[in-house]
C-alpha positions in Angstrom: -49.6 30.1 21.7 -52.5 32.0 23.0 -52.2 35.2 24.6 -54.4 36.7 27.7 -53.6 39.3 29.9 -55.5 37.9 33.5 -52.4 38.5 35.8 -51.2 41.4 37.7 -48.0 42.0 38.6 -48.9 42.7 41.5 -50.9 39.8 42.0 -48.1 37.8 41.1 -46.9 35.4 44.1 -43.5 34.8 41.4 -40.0 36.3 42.8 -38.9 38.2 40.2 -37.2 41.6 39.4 -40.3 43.6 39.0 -41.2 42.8 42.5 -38.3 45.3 43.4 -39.7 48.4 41.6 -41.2 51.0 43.9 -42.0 53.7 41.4 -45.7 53.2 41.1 -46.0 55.2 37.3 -43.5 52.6 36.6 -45.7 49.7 37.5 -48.2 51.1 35.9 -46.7 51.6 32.7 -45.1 47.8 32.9 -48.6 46.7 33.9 -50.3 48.6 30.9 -47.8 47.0 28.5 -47.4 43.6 29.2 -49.0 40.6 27.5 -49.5 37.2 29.1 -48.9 34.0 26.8 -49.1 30.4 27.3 -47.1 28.2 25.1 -47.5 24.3 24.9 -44.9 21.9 25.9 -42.1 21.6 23.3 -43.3 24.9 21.7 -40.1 27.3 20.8 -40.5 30.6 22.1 -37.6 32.3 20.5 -35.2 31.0 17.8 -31.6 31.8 17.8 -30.7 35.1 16.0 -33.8 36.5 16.5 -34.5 40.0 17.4 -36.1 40.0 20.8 -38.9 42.9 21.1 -39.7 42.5 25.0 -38.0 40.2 28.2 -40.2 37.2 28.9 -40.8 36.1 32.7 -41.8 32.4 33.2 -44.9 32.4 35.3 -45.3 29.0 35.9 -43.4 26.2 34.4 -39.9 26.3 32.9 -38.3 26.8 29.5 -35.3 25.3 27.9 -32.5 27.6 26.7 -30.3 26.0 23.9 -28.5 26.1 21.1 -28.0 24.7 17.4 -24.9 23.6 17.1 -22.9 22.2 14.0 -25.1 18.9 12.3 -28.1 20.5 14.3 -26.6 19.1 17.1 -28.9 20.6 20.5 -26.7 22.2 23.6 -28.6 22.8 26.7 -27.5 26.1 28.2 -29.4 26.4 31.4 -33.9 26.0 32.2 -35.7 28.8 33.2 -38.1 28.9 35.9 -40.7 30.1 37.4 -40.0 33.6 38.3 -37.0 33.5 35.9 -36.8 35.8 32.6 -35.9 34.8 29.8 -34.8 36.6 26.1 -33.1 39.6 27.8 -30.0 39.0 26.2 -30.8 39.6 22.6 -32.4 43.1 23.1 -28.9 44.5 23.3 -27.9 43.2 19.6 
């Protein structure tokens, strides 16, 4: 992973929830704290029981959600997209 922050928000031609704020301090303060990263193909992003810090939104590409299951045994749940976020649901545990 490498990590670069060349992309604005608003810049962004991706369909995704931020495109619905209309708060501009809020932009702002989403803009000021987000990083970009690239990942390489096959790369895990986020492991399973793993405290998420932030919600990821796939810029371009897509990511594989799965699972571990008994004898390491891989279930698909769904692919992200582009536009997609991704990690959301572990910031609640």
């Amino acid at each position: 992973m490498y990590r670069q922050n060349n992309i604005t928000c608003k810049d962004c031609k991706n369909d995704c929830l931020i495109k619905e704020i209309s708060d501009p301090a809020l932009l702002d303060e989403i803009e000021n704290q987000k990083l970009v990263s690239r990942y390489k193909s096959g790369q895990e992003i986020i492991f399973e029981g793993m405290r998420a810090m932030d919600i990821k939104f796939v810029n371009e590409g897509k990511v594989k959600v799965y699972k571990r299951g008994g004898q390491g045994k891989i279930k698909i749940l769904r692919f992200s997209k582009k536009g997609d976020i991704f990690g959301h649901r572990s910031l609640h545990t």
